[in-house]
Every structure is written in C-alpha cells, then in structure tokens.
Residue frames as a rotation matrix with the C-alpha (Angstrom) as fourth column:
UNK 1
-0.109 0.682 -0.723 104.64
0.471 -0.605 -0.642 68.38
-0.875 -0.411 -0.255 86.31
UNK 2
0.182 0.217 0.959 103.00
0.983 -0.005 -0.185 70.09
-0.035 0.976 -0.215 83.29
UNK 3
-0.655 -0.249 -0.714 103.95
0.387 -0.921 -0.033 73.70
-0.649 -0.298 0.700 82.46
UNK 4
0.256 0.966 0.025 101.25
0.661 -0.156 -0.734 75.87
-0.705 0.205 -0.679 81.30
UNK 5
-0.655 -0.707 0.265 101.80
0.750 -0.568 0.340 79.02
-0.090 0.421 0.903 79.16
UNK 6
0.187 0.747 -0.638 99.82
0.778 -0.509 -0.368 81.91
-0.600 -0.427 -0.676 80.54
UNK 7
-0.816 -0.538 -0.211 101.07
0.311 -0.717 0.624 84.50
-0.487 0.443 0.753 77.90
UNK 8
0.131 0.986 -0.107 98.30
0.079 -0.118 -0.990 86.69
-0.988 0.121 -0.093 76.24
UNK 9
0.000 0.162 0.987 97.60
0.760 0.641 -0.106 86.68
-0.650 0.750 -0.123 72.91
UNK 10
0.556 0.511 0.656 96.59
0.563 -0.812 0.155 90.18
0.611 0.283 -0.739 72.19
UNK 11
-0.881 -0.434 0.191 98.36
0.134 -0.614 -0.778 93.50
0.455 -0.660 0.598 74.00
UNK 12
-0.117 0.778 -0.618 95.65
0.983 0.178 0.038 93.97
0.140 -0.603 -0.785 76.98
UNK 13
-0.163 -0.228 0.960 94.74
-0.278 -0.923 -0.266 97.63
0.947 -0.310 0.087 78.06
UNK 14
-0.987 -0.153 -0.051 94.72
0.067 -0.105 -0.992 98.53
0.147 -0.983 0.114 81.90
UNK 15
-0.059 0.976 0.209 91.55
0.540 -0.145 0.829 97.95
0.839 0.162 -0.519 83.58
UNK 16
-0.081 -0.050 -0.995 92.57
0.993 -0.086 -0.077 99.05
-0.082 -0.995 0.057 87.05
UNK 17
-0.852 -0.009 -0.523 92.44
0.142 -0.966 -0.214 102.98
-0.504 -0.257 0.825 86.06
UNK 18
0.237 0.954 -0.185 89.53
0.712 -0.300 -0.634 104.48
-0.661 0.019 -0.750 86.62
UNK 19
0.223 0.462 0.859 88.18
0.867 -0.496 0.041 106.95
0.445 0.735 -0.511 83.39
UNK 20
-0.879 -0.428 -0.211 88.15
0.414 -0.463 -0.784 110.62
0.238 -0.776 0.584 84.33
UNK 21
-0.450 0.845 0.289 85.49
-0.691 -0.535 0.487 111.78
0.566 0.020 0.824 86.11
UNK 22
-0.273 0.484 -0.832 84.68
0.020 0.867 0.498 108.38
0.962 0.119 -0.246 87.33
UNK 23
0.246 0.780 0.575 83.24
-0.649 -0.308 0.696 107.80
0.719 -0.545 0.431 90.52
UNK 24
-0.169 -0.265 -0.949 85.04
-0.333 0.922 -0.198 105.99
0.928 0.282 -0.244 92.88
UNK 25
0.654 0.751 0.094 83.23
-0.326 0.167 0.930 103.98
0.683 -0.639 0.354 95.68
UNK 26
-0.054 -0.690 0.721 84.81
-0.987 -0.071 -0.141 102.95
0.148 -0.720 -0.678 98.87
UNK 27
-0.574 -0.116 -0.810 86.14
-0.076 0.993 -0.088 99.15
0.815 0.011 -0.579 99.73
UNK 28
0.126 0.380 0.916 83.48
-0.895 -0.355 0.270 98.63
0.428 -0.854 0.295 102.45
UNK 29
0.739 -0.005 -0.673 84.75
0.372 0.837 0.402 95.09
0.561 -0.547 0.621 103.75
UNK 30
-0.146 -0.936 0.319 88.02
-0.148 -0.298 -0.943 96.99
0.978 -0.185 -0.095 104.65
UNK 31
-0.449 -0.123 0.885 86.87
-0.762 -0.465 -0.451 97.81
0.467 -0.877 0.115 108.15
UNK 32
0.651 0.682 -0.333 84.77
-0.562 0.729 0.391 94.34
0.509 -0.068 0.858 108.52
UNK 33
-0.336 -0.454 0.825 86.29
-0.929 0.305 -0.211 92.26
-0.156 -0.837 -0.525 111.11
UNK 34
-0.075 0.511 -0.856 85.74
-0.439 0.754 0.489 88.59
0.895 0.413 0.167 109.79
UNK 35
-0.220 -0.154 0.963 85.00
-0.966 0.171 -0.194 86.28
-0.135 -0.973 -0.187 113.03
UNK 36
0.416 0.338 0.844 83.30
-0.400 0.902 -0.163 83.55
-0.816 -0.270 0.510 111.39
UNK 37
-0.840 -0.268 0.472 82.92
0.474 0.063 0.878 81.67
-0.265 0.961 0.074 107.97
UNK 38
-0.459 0.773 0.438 80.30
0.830 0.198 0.521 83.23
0.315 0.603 -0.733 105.69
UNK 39
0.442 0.460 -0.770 80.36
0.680 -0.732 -0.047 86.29
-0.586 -0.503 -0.636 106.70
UNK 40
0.454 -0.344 -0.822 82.01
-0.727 -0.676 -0.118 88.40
-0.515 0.651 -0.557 103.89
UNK 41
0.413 -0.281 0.866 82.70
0.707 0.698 -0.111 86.36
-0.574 0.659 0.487 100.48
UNK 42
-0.305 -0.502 -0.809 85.07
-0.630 -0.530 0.567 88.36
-0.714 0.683 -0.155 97.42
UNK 43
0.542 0.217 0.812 84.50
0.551 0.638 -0.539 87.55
-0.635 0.739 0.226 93.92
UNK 44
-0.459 -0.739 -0.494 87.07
-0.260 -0.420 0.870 88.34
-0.850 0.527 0.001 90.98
UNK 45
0.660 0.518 0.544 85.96
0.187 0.588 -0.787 87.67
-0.727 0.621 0.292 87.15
UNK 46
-0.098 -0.793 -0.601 88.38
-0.422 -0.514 0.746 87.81
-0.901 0.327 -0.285 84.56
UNK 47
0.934 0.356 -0.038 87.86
-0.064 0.063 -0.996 87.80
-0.352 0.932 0.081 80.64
UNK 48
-0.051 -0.891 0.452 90.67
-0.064 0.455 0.888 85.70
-0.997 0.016 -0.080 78.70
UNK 49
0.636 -0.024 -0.771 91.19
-0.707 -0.419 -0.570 86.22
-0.309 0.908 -0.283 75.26
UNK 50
0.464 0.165 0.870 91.59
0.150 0.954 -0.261 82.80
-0.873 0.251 0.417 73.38
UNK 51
-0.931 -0.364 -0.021 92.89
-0.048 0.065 0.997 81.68
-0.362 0.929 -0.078 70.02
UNK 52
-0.601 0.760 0.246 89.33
0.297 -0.073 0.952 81.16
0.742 0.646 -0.182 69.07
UNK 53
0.337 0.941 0.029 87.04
0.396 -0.169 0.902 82.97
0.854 -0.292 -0.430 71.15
UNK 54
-0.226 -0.326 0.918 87.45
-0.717 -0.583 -0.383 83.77
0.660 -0.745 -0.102 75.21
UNK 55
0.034 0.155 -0.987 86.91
0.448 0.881 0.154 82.74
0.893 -0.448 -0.040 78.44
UNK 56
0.590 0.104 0.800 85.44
-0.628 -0.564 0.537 84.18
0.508 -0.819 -0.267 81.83
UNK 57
-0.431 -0.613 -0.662 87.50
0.304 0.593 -0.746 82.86
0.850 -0.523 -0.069 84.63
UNK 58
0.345 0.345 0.873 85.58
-0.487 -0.729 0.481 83.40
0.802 -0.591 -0.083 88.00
UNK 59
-0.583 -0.540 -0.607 86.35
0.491 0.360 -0.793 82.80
0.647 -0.761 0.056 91.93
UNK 60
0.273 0.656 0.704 84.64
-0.238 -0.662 0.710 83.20
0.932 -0.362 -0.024 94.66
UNK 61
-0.516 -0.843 -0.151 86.55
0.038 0.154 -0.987 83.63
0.856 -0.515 -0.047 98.18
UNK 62
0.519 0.567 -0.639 85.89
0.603 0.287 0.745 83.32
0.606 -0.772 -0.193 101.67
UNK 63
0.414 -0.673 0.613 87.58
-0.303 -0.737 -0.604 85.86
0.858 0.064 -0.509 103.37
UNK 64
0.779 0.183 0.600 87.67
-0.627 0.193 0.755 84.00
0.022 -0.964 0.265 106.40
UNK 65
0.382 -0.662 0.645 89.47
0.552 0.723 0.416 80.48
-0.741 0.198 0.641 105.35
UNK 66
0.959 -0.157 -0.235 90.87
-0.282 -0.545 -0.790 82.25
-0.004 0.824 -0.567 102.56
C-alpha cells in the first residue's frame, strides 16, 4: 500500500473562526429529516497549497447514503 504525505507546506491560518462582527447564519439542514436520496446534498471545498501552485479539492455528499 502506498503512503501519502499530507503535511502542509506553509503554516495555515484558522478558517473556522468567524471575524468580529461577522454574521453568523444558522445550519438549516440540522432539523431536515433525510427520508430519501436527493433530498439534501453537503459540499466542502478546500484550497491546498502546493510546491508549485495549489489545488481546490471539492466533494459533494449525499446526506442520505453518506
């Protein structure tokens, strides 16, 4: 099996705290009962800092089959 090496390159800042002042919006799937598929999808993007350049990493989930 190959082993990868996920280590960044660069020190990252936190994106998860919010600025002050910022506005924050509620999680409105929270209360969503899923019943089927295709009824409530998540998406993540994430921005990877490269030796030469970057790289977006997206995903898009099904909350259902998930």
């Amino acid at each position: 099996m190959w082993q990868i090496d996920t280590e960044a390159l660069c020190r990252l800042r936190s994106m998860s705290k919010p600025s002050p002042g910022h506005k924050i919006y509620p999680y409105l799937p929270r209360k969503v009962r899923t019943g089927r598929p295709n009824q409530v999808w998540a998406m993540d993007v994430q921005y990877i800092p490269m030796a030469r350049g970057f790289v977006y990493l997206a995903a898009a989930v099904d909350r259902f089959s998930r």
